[in-house]
N, C-alpha and C positions, 0 to 999 in steps of 0.2 A: 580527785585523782585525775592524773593528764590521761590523755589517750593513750603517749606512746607507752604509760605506766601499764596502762589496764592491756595492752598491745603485747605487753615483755611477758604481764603475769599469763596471759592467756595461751600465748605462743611456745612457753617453756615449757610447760605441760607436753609438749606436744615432741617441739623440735629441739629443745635444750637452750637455756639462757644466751651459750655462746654462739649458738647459731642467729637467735631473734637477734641480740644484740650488731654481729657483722651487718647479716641482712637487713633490719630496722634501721640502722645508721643508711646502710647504702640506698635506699629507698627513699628515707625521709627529706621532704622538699627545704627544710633547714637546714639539712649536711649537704646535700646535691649540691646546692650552691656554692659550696665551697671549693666544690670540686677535686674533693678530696674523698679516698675512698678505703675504706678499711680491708684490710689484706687477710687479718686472721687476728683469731680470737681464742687463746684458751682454754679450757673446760671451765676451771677455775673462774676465769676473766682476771685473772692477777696480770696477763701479759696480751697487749694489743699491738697490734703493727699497723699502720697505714702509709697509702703511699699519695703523693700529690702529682699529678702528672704534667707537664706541659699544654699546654693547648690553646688555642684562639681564643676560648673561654676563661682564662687567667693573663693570660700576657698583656703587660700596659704598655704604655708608652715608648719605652727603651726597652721590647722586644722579651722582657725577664719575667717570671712570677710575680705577679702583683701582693703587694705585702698584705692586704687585704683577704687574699686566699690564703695564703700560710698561715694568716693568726685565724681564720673563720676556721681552718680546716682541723686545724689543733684543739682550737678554746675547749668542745663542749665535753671533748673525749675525758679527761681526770676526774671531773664531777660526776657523768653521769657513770663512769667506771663504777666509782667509788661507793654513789649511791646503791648498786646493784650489786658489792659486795657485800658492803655492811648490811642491807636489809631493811628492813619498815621500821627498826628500832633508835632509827637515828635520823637525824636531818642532816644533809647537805647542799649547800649551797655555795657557787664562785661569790669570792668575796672581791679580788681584784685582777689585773694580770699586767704585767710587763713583755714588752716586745723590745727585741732586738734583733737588728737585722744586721747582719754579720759580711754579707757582699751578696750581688744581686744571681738571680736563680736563672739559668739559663738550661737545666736538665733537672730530669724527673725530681724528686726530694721526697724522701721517708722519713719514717718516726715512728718511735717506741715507746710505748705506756706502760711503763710495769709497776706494780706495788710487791712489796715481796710479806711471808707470814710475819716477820717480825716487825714490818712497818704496820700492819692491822694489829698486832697484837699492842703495841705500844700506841696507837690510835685510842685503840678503845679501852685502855688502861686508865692512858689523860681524859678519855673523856668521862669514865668513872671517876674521877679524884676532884675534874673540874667542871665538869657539866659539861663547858663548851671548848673549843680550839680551834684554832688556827693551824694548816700545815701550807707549806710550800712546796708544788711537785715545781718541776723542771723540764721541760721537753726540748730537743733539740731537731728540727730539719736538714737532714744532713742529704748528702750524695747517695749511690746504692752501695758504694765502699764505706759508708762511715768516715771518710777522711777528710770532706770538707761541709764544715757546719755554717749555712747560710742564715738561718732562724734561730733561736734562742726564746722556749717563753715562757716565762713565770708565773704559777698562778697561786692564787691563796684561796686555799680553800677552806670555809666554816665548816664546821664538825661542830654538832651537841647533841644529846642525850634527847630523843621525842618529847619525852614528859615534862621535858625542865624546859625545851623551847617551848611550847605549848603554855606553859606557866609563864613563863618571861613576856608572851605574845598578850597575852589576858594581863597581866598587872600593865603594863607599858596603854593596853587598849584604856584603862580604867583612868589614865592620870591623865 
């Protein structure tokens, strides 16, 4: 079990998931670098906000957000969302991701995470019928109006049943 796992289960007890969650991201020396920083967090965690800020700390060459913080600042946010919705009874893991960069960043840039109940319940519906799946979230890096979208990024993310990865991992080790 990683730390920041055994970090979430310890902390929730205490302060509530969506709290360790915000705060844990924004501490953790893998997100810091991104320089990206989480804004709020729902009770739930169905819905995450974060913002990217300008700074001397991102800006490349041509003065803009280095594409490098937009996709570091986004990536880790869907998976470990997701992981911390669904629970200990599932595996997830990034399987890939697509970047697109839509025109260069020269002001702040936010981003929305949300899963809604009917996308978990149809999650774990598929992954009763199939063991495992694949889904595709979406995030967009847009302005503080939402009116211009600079980033674009796709990821796909594995979804399967604990029991059956755990079995798939042991026959696959055996051949």
């Amino acid at each position: 079990m990683s730390i920041y796992k055994q970090l979430m289960d310890a902390g929730a007890r205490y302060f509530g998931r969506h709290r360790v969650f915000k705060y844990g991201f924004n501490i953790s020396p893998m997100y810091r670098r991104s320089t990206g920083r989480i804004v709020s967090v729902s009770k739930d965690l169905l819905k995450i906000s974060m913002k990217l800020p300008i700074s001397y700390k991102n800006r490349n060459y041509a003065n803009t957000i280095f594409g490098g913080s937009m996709f570091s600042a986004v990536d880790p946010i869907p998976m470990v969302q997701l992981m911390n919705i669904l629970g200990n009874d599932y595996v997830v893991w990034d399987k890939s991701a697509e970047v697109f960069f839509r025109r260069p960043a020269k002001t702040h840039l936010y981003a929305n995470f949300e899963y809604t109940p009917e996308e978990l319940t149809a999650i774990k519906t598929k992954v009763e019928q199939n063991q495992e799946i694949e889904i595709v979230k979406t995030t967009q890096l847009t302005d503080k109006g939402q009116e211009k979208v600079y980033c674009e990024v796709r990821k796909t993310i594995y979804i399967a049943d604990k029991a059956y990865y755990k079995q798939k991992r042991t026959l696959k080790a055996q051949v």
